[in-house]
N, C-alpha and C positions, 0 to 999 in steps of 0.2 A: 504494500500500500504506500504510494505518494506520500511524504511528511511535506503538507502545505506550509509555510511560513510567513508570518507579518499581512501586510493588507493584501499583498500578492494571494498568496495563498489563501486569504480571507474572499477574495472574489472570486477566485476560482469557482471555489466549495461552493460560494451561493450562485455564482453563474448555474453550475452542472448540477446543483437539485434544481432550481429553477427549469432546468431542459428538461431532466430525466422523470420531475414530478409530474410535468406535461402544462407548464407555467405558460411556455411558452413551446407551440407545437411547430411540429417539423414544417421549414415551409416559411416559415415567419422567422423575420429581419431580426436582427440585435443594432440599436444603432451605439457606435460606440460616443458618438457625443452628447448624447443623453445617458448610457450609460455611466461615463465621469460623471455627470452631474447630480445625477439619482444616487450615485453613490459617495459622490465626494472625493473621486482620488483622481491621478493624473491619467492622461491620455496612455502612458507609457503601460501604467499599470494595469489600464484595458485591453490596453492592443499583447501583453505577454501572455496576460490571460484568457485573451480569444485563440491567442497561437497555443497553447495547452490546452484549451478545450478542442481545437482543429484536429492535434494530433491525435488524439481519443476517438476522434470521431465523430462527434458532439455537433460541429459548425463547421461551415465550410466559407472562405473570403474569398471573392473574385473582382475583378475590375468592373466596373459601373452596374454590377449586382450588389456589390455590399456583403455582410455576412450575416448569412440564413443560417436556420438548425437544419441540421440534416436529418432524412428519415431514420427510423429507428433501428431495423434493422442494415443502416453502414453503420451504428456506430459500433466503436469497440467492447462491445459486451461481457466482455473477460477481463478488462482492465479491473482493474482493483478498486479505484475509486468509484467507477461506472457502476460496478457491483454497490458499492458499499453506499453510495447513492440512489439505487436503485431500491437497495432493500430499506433505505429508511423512508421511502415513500408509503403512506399509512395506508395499511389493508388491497396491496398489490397484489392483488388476486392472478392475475396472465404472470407475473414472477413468480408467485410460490406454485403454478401448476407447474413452471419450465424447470422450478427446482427440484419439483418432485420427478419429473418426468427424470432430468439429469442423474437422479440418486437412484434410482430404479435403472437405470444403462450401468451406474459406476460401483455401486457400493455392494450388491449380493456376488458378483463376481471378484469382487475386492476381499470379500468373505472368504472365498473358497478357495483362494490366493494364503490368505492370511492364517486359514484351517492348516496348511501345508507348511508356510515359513516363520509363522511366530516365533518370537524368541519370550525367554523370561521376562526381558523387559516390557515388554510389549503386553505381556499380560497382568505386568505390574501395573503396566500403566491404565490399560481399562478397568482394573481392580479398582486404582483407586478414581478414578472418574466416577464409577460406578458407588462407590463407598459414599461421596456427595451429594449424590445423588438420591441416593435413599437416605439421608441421615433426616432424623426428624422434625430438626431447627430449621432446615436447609431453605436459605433464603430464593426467591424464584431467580435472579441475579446468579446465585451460585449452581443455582438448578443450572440455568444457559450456559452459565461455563463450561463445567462437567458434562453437560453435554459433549460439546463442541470437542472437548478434550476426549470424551470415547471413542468420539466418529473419527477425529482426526488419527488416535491412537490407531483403531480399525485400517483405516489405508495404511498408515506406516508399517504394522503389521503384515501387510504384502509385501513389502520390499521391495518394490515396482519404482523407481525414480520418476517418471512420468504419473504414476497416479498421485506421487507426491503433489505434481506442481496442481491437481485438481483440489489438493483440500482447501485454496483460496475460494473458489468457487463456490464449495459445497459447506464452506465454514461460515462466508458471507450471508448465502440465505437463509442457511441452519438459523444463524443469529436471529433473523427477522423471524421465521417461522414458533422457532421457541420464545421469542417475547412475545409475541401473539396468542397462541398455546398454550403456553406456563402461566402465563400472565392471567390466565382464567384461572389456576391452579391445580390444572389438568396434565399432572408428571408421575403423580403416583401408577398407573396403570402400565407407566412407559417404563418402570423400573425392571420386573421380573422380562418383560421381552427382552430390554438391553442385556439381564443377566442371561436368556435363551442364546444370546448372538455370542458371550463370553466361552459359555459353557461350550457350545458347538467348537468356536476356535478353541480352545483350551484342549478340549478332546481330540481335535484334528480332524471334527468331522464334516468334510467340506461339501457335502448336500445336507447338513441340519444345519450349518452357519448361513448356507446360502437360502435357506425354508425361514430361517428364523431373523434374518434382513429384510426379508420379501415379508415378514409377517408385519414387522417393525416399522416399515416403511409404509404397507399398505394402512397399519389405526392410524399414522400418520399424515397420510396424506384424509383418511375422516376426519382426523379432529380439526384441520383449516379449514373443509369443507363447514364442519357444525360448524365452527365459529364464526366465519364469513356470512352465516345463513344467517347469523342472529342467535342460533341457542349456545348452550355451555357443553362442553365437553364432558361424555361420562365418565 
């Protein structure tokens, strides 16, 4: 992830939620001398910050067009900030389907990778992700952590260098979906599955880790559906 810095970085950040939230739709202008002014800073400061949002994908500057947002699908959707802008958009329903859809292609085969190459540590490590997770005090904050820390645990577990660089991805809208989710206080149910996916790797049993992902994943992608609908999670 980008470390934004100072007002640079400060417009950045609100330029690209402003695009990603759908402030301003593909298609439609940014002018930048109204931009300084609405904001306050120098010309220089807009014009570095249109050329980083360009490069992402965001906006596009052309001669006696000016710079428009570009459609959604050019921009860089894997970028780190794009992600991390994207998922703090509230109640992004077409993101958390693409997340699910993503984690259902990556993570029960990741499983069954992970059934095979686990090391000690690796199951120390969803141990204690896991142990957080259930604990009784456990703040919904600490719930999303522990989260993130199983799942990410779970790839590394594979040993796959490539499925490494996926857990940005898959850590990004884990985030968004589990404050959504948790935040009803709907984790207790997700405990003994997470412990099903341990148990499977732990054993080496690489069609019960991969049954017990797919199960994981499937209450998962129900409990955004309830929530989204308007009821609570059971």
């Amino acid at each position: 992830m980008t470390v934004f810095r100072g007002i640079h970085g400060a417009v950045v950040a609100h330029l690209g939620e402003l695009i990603v939230r759908g402030d301003v739709e593909p298609g439609e202008p940014l002018d930048p001398v109204r931009l300084e002014a609405d904001l306050g800073v120098s010309r220089t400061v807009v014009r570095e910050a249109l050329r980083v949002l360009a490069a992402k994908g965001l906006v596009d500057a052309r001669p006696k067009r000016g710079t428009i947002v570009r459609p959604r699908e050019e921009w860089a959707l894997l970028d780190a900030d794009v992600l991390r802008w994207r998922a703090q958009a509230p109640a992004d329903a077409g993101f958390l389907a693409d997340l699910a859809e993503v984690r259902g292609i990556v993570e029960p085969d990741a499983a069954r990778l992970a059934a095979a190459r686990r090391t000690d540590a690796d199951l120390a490590a969803m141990r204690a992700a896991l142990d957080v997770m259930a604990g009784e005090e456990t703040s919904v904050d600490a719930v999303v952590e522990a989260d993130l820390a199983f799942h990410r645990a779970l790839l590394d577990a594979a040993h796959n260098a490539l499925l490494r660089q996926l857990e940005q991805v898959i850590a990004t809208g884990l985030r968004a979906r589990d404050l959504l989710v948790y935040g009803h206080g709907g984790w207790a149910h997700s405990v003994p599955e997470h412990l099903a996916v341990l148990d499977a790797v732990a054993g080496g049993d690489a069609d019960g880790a991969e049954r017990a992902v797919r199960h994981l994943l499937t209450q998962a992608d129900h409990d955004v559906r309830t929530i989204t609908s308007g009821k609570e999670p059971e």
